[in-house]
VOGU-3710 file (C-alpha; in Angstrom, 3 decimals, decimal comma):
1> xxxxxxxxxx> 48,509/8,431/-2,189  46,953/11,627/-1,550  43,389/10,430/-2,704  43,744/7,860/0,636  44,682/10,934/2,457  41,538/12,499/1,410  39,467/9,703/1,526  40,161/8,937/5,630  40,292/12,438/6,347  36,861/12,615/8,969
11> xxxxxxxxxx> 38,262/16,055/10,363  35,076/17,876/8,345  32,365/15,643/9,698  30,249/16,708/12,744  31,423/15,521/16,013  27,942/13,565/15,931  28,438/11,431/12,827  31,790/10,114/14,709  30,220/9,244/17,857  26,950/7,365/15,810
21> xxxxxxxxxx> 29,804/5,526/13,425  32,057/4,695/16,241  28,677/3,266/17,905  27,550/1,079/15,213  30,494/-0,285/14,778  31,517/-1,049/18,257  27,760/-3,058/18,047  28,513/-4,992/15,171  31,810/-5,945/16,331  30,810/-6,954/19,585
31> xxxxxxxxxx> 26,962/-8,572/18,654  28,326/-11,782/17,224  30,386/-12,283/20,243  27,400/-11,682/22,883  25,159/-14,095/24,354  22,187/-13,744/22,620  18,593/-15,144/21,896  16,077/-15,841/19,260  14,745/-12,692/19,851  17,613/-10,840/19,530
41> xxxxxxxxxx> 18,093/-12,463/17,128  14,759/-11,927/14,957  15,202/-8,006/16,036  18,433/-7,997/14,455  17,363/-10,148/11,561  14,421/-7,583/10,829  16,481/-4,493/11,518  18,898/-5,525/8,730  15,972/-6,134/6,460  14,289/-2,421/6,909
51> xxxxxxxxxx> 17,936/-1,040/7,096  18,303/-2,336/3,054  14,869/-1,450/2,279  16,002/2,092/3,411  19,208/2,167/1,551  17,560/1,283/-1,297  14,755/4,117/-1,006  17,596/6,484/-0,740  19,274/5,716/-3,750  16,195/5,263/-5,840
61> xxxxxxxxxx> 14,422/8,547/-4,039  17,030/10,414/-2,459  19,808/10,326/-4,956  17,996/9,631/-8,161  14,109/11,894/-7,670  12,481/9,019/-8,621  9,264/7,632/-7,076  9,660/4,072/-6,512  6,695/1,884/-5,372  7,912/-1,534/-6,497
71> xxxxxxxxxx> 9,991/-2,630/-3,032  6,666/-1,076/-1,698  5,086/-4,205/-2,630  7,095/-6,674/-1,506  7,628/-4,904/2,098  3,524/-4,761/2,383  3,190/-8,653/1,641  5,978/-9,733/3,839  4,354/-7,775/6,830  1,119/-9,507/5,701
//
């Protein structure tokens, strides 16, 4: 029990990273719910897409030091 303690314990993170994750989450709670159009739709669509691409750069770059140019590829032809 004291590991979920820990584990929801946010009283060490910067007042900052509350206010950004309270943020994002109030979006994606309320997105589906607004009115909405395809190009809201299509920026959302392509936001999610980088926002993988990035998390995946991180944990190949960031947390492993590796240099990884294979997503590189497939990023450059779907932009072509």
């Amino acid at each position: 029990m004291e590991v979920l303690k820990s584990a929801f314990d946010f009283s060490d993170f910067p007042r900052i990273d509350l206010i950004l994750a309270a943020g994002v989450a109030t979006f994606l709670l309320l997105f589906p719910i607004l009115p909405h159009s395809s190009f809201a739709m299509a920026t959302m669509i392509q936001f999610l897409m980088f926002s993988v691409y990035g998390m995946g750069w991180n944990t190949i770059g960031g947390y492993g030091g590796q240099v990884d140019l294979g997503k590189a590829q497939y990023v450059g032809i779907g932009a072509y």
